[in-house]
C-alpha positions in Angstrom: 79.1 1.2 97.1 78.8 2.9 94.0 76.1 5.0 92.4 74.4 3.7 89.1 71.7 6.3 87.7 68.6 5.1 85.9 66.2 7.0 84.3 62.7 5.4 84.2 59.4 6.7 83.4 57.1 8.5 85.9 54.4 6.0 86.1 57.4 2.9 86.9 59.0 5.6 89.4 55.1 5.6 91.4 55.2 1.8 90.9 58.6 1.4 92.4 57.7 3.9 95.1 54.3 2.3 96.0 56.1 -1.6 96.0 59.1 -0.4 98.2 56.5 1.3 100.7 54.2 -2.0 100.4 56.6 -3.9 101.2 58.2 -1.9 103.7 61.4 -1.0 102.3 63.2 2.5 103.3 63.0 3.7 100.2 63.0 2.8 96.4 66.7 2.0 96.7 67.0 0.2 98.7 64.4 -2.1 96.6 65.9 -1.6 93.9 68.8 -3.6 95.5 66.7 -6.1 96.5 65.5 -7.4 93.5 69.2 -6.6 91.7 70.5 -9.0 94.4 67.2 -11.8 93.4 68.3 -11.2 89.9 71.6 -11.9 89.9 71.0 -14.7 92.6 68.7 -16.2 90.4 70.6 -16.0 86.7 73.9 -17.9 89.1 71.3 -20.4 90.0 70.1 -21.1 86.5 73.5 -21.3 85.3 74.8 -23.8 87.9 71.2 -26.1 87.3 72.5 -26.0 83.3 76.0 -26.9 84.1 74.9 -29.6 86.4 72.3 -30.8 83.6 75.0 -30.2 81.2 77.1 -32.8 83.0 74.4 -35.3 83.7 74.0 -35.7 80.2 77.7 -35.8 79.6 78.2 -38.8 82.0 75.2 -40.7 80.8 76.4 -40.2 76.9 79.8 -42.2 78.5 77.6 -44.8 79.8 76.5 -45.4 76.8 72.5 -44.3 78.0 72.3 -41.6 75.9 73.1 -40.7 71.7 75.1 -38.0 70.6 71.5 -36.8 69.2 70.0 -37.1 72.9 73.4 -34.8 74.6 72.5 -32.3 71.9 68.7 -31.9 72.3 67.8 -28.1 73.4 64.2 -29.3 73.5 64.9 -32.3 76.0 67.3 -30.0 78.3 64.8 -27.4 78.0 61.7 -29.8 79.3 64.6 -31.1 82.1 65.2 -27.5 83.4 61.5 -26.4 83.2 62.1 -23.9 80.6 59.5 -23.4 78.2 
């Protein structure tokens, strides 16, 4: 494993201490690799639902159910995927 130093405030180094003991982690690092772990997890699952959306639209633009205008609508992905 290797060893990544981050300086952060001292009132978000109390937060981070409180959370990790809340929640009954051993200590702030080991935290701190929990939610670098649900980041990362989550961004890869974003990613994939985009691709997959991506390719949706791709296959119904072949079928001739969608426009060339439709395929290229950030707003209509957007409202697909939730994102606001």
């Amino acid at each position: 494993m290797e060893k990544v130093a981050v300086k952060v405030p001292e009132a978000q180094k109390e937060k981070l201490e409180e959370i990790a003991e809340e929640e009954g982690y051993p200590n702030r690092s080991e935290f701190l690799r929990e939610v670098i772990r649900n980041e990362i997890k989550k961004r890869e699952t974003i990613k994939k639902e985009v691709l997959e959306k991506i390719e949706e639209r791709m296959e119904r633009l072949e079928e001739g159910e969608l426009s060339f205008e439709d395929l290229t609508s950030n707003k209509e992905l957007e409202e697909e995927l939730g994102i606001e």
